[in-house]
Structure formats: C-alpha cells, structure tokens
Backbone as CSV, one residue per row, in Angstrom:
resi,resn,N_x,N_y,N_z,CA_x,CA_y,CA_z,C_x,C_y,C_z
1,UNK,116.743,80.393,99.896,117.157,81.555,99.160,116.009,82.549,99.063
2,UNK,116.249,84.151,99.667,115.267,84.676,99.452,115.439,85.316,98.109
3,UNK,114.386,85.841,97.379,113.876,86.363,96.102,113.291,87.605,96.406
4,UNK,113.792,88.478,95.897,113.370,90.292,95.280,113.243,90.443,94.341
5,UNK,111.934,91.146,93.678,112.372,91.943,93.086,111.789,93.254,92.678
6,UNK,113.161,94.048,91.956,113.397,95.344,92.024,112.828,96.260,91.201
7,UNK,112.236,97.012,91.234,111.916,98.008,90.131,112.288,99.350,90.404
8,UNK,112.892,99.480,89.183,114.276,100.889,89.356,113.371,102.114,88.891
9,UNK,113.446,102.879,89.171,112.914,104.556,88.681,113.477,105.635,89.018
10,UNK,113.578,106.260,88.267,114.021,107.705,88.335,113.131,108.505,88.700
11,UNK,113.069,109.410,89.387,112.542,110.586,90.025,113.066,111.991,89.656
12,UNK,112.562,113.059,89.993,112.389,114.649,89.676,113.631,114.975,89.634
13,UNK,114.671,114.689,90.589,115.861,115.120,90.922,117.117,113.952,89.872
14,UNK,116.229,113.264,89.147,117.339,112.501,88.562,117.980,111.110,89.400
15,UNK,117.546,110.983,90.615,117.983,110.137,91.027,117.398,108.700,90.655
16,UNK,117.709,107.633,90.945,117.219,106.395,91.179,116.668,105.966,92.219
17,UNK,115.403,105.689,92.116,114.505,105.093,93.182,114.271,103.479,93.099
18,UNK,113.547,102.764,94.145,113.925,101.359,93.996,112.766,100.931,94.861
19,UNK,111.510,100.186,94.320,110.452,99.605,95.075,110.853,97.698,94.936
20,UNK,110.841,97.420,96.163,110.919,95.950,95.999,109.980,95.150,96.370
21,UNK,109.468,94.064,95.931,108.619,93.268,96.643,109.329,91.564,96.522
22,UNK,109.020,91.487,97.822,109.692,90.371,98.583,108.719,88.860,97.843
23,UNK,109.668,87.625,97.719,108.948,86.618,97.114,107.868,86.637,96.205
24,UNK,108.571,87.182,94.719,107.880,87.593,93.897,107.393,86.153,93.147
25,UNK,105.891,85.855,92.459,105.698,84.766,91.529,106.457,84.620,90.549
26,UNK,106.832,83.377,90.471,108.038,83.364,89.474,107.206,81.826,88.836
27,UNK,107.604,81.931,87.119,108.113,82.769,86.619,107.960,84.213,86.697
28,UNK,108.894,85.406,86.717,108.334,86.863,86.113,107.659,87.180,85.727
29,UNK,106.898,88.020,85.350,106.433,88.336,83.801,106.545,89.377,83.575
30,UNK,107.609,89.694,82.448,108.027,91.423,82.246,107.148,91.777,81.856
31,UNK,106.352,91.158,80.965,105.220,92.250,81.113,104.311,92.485,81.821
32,UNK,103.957,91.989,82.760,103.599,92.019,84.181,103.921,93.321,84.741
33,UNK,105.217,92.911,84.506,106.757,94.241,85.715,106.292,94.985,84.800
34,UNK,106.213,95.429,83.795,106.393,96.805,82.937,105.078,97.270,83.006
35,UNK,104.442,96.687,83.001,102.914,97.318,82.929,102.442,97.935,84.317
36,UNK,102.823,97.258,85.259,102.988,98.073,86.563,103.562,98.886,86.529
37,UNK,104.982,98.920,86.535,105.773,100.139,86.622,105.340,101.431,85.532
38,UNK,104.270,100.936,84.607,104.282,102.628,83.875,102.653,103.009,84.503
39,UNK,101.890,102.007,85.266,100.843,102.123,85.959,101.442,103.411,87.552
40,UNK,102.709,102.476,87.774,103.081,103.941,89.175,103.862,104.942,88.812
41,UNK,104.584,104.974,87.248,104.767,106.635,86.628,103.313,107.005,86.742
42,UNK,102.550,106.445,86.040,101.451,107.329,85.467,100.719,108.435,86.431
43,UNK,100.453,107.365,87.670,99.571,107.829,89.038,100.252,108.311,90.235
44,UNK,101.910,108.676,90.185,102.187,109.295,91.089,101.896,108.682,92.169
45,UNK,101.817,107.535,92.693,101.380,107.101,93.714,102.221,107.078,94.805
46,UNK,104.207,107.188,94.453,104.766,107.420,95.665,105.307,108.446,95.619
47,UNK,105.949,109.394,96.823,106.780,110.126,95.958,108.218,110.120,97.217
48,UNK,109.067,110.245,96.689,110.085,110.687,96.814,111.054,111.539,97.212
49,UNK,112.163,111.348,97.979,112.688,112.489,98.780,113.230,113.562,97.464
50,UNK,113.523,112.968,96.336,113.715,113.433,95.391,112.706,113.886,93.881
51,UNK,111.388,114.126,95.338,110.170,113.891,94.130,109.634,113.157,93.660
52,UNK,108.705,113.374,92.843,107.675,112.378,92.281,108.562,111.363,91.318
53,UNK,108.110,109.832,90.943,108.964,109.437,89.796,108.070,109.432,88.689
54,UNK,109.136,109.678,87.660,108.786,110.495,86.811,109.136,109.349,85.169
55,UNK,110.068,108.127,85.714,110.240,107.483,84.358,111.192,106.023,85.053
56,UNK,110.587,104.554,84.406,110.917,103.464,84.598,112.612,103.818,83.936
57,UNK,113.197,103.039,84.901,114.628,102.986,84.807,115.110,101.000,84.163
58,UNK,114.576,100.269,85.205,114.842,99.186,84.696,114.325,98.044,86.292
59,UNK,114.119,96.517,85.876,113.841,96.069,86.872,114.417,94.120,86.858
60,UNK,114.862,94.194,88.219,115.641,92.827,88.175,115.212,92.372,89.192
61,UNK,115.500,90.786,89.293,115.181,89.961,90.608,116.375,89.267,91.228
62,UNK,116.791,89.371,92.191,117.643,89.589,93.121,117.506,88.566,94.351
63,UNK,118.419,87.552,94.279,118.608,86.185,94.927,119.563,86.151,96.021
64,UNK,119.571,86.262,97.133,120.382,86.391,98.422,120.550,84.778,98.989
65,UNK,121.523,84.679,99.357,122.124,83.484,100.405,122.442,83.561,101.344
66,UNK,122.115,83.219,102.655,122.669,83.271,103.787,123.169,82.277,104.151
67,UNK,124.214,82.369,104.748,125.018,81.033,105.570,125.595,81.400,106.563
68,UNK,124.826,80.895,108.115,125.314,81.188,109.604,126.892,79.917,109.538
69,UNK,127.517,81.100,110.033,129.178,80.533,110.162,129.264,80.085,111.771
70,UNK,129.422,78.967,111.865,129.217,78.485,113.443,130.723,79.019,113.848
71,UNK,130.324,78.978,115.363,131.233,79.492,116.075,131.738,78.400,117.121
C-alpha cells in the first residue's frame, strides 16, 4: 500500500493547491504537518499557476491499493 501525504493550500486566485510527499514517517505528526505548512505560507517558496500560496487549507494522508487483474 502506497502512503501520501497531502498538504492543501490556497493560493492568490482562491484556488486549492496540493504538495504531496510520497511515504511519509508515520506516525504523522500534525504538528510536524502544520508547522511546515505555515513555514511554506510564510516563505513563498512555491508559487503557483494561481499565484503565490497565501493560507494552509488542510492536510491528509492518503492510502492507495493496487490490484493487477490477471488476464
């Protein structure tokens, strides 16, 4: 099972933006996640087709399954 996870932000235009990082340490630690995420509001560090982001939206971790269907 792979593991994401997501951190949601809003940007200039209002939209939702979405940085993921793949096989995150788990447990979480929201405050971990939160303290980052107001570390890349603060510094502008990416920006966006919709601009700079501008405010943490919210952030989840995200569990995928694959199963090859034989033929």
């Amino acid at each position: 099972m792979a593991k994401t996870l997501e951190m949601q932000f809003k940007n200039e235009d209002g939209k939702t933006t979405t940085i993921s990082i793949e096989n995150p340490i788990e447990p979480v630690d929201a405050g971990a996640v939160s303290a980052a995420m107001d570390l890349i509001v603060s510094t502008n560090v990416f920006l966006t087709p919709g601009g700079a982001i501008v405010e943490k939206k919210g952030a989840r971790v995200v569990e995928r399954n694959v199963a090859t269907v034989e033929m």
